[in-house]
C-alpha positions in Angstrom: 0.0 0.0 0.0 1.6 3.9 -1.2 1.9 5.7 2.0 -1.0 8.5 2.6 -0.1 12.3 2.2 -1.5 15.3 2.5 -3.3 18.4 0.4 -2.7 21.6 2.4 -6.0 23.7 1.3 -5.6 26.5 3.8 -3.9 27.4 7.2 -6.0 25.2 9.1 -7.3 22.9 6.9 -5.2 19.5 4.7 -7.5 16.3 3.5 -5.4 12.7 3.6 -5.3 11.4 0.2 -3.5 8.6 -1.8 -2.4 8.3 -5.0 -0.4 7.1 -8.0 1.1 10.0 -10.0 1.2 9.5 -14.3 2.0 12.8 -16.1 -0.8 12.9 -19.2 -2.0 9.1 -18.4 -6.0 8.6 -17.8 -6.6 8.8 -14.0 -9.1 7.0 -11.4 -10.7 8.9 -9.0 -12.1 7.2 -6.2 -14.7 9.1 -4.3 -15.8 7.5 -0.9 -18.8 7.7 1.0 -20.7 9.1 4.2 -18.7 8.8 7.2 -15.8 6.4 5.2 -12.3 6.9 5.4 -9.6 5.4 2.5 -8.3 2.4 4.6 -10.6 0.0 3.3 -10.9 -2.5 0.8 -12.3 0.1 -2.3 -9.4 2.3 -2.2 -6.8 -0.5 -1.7 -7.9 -2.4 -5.0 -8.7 0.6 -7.0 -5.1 1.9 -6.0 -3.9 -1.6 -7.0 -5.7 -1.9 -10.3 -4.3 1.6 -11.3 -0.6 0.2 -10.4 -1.6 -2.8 -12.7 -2.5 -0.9 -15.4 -0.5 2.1 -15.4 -2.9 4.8 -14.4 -2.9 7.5 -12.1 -4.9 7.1 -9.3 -6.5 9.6 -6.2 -8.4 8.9 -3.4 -9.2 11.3 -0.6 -11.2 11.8 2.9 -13.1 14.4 2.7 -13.2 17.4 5.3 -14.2 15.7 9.4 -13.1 12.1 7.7 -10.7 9.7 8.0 -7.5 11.6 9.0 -7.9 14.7 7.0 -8.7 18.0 9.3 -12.0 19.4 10.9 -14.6 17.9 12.9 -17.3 15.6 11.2 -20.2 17.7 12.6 -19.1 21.2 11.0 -18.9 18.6 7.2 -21.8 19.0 4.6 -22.8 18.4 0.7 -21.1 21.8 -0.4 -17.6 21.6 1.9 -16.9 17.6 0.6 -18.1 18.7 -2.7 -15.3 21.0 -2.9 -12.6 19.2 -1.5 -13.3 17.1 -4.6 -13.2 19.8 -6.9 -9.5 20.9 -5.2 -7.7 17.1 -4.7 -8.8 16.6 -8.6 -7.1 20.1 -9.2 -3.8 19.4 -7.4 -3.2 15.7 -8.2 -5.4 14.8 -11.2 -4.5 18.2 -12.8 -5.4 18.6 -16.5 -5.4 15.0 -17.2 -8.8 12.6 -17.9 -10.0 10.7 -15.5 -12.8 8.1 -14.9 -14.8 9.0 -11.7 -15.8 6.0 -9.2 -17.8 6.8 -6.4 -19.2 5.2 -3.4 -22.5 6.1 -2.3 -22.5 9.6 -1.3 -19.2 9.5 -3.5 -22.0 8.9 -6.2 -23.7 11.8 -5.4 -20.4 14.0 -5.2 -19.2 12.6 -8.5 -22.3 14.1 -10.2 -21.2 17.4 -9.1 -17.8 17.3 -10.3 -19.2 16.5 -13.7 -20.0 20.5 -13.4 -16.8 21.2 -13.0 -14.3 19.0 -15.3 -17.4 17.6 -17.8 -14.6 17.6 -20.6 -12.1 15.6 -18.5 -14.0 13.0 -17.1 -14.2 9.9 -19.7 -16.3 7.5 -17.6 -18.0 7.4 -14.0 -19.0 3.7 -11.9 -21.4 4.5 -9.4 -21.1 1.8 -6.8 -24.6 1.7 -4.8 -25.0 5.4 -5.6 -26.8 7.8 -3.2 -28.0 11.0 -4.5 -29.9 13.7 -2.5 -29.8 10.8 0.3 -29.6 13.1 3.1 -33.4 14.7 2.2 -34.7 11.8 -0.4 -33.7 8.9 2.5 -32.5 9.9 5.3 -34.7 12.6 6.9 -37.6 10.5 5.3 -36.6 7.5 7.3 -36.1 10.0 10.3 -39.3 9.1 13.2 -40.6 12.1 14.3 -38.7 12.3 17.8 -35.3 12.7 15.8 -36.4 15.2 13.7 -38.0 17.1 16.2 -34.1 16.9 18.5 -32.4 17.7 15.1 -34.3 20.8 14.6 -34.4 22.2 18.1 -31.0 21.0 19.4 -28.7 21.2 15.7 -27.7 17.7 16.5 -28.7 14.2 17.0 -27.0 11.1 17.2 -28.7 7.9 14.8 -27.8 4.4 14.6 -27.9 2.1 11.7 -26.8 -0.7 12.0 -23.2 -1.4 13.4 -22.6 2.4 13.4 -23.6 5.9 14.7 -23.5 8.7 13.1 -23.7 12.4 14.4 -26.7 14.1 12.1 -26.6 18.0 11.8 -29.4 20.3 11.3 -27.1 22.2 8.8 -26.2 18.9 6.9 -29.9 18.1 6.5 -30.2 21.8 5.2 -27.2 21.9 2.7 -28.1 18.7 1.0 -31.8 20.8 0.2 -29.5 23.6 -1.2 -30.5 23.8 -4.8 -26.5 23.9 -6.0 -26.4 19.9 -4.1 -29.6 18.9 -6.0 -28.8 16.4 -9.0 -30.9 14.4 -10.1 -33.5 17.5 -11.3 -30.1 18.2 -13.9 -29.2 16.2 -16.8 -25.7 16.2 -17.8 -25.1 15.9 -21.7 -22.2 14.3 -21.9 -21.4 11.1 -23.6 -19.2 9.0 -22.0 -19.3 5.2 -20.0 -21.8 5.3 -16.9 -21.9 2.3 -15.3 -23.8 1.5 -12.3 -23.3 -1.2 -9.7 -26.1 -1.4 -6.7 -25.9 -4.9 -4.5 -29.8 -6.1 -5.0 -29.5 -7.2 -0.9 -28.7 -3.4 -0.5 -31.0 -2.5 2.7 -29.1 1.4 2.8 -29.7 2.7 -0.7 -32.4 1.1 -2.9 -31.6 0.2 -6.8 -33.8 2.8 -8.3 -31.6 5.3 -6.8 -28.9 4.0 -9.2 -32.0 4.4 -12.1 -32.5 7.7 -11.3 -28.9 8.4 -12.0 -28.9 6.7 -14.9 -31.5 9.1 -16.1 -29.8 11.8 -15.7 -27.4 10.9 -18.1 -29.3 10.9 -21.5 -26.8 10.4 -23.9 -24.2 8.5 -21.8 -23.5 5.0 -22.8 -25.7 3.7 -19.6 -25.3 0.4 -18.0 -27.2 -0.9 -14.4 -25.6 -4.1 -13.0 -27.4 -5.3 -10.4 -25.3 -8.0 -8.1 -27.2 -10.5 -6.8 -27.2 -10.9 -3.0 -25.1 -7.9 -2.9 -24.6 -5.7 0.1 -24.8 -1.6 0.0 -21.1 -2.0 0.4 -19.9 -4.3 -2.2 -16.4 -4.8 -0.7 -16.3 -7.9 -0.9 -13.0 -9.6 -2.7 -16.1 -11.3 -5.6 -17.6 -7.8 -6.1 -14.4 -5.6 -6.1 -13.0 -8.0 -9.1 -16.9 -7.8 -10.5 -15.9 -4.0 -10.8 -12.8 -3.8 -12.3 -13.7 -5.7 -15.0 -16.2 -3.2 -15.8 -13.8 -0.4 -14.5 -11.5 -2.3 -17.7 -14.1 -2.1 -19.9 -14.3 1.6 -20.1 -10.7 2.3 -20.3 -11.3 0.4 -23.6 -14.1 1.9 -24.6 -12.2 5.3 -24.2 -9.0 3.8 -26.0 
């Protein structure tokens, strides 16, 4: 595994990021998900693959994740967003890149396409979450929670093995109109492959749909992998898609 580093964005702020440098080669850009850092099993074989096939590769933690500066709490749509934008600026640069992210990563990744369109040559959304913040979460949300969210800022949830921290300003920024994607089509042509795990009890496949409809003249794709996870980490289901990942890169060569 290439050792982490880290982007210095401002005085107080740097994001931990790795990746595998190629001057004018196609890049991957791995964008995680809520509350995910890059030691886990995505990054790792996406970082490998790249190695393989000698391509540059990033993959960061956003703002409040993982290692990189700021508290969780004080994260939202708009900051991660832009942390993005500025990793694919400093390490990606001026070279094309295919964008693969992980849940919210999906979300994010449909952002950056308003900001490097002509670069990026291909996006896998693996169990893709758009708007999920207003569209799933504070829909799922009983009343009680919403009620401490709005009066207190802050409450904590549970879903499953974890807990998250929910802010009242999250919840808002993810209604922001800038954050909203799926009410957008984007025009561009290239590879958009989606992977959703059809056991996937977080994020349901028609969220995946919905991207793909956003995307009217892409060259679309929906794999759904049965008895898959929201996840999709597993060593069957990483290989699953880096074939398709392979796929693309010939597509675009």
């Amino acid at each position: 595994m290439k050792k982490y580093k880290f982007i210095r964005v401002s005085k107080y702020k740097k994001l931990r990021y790795i990746a595998n440098n190629y001057n004018k080669r196609l890049y991957v850009v791995f964008l995680p998900g809520f509350a995910s850092d890059i030691e886990g099993e995505k990054p790792k074989k996406f970082l490998n693959f790249s190695i393989q096939n000698k391509l540059g590769f990033l993959a960061l933690e956003y703002y409040g994740h993982g290692r990189s500066s700021g508290e969780f709490t004080k994260g939202n749509i708009s900051k991660w967003s832009n942390d993005a934008k500025n990793a694919i600026k400093k390490i990606v640069k001026k070279n094309d890149f295919i964008l693969v992210g992980s849940s919210m990563g999906g979300w994010i990744s449909m952002l950056m396409h308003r900001h490097f369109n002509s670069q990026i040559k291909g996006f896998i959304g693996i169990g893709s979450a758009p708007e999920f913040l207003t569209r799933i979460m504070w829909k799922k949300f009983p009343k009680k929670i919403k009620k401490e969210i709005l009066k207190n800022g802050i409450s904590k949830i549970k879903n499953g093995e974890y807990e998250y921290l929910i802010t009242k300003q999250l919840i808002l920024d993810g209604r922001k109109i800038k954050n909203k994607v799926l009410n957008k089509k984007l025009y561009n042509s290239t590879p958009v492959t989606m992977v959703h795990g059809q056991k996937d009890e977080v994020v349901p496949v028609k969220y995946s749909r919905m991207v793909l409809k956003t995307f009217p003249k892409a060259q679309k794709k929906l794999l759904v992998i049965k008895n898959g996870d929201h996840s999709l980490s597993s060593k069957k289901n990483l290989n699953f898609i880096c074939k398709e990942l392979k796929k693309i890169i010939k597509t675009i060569n």
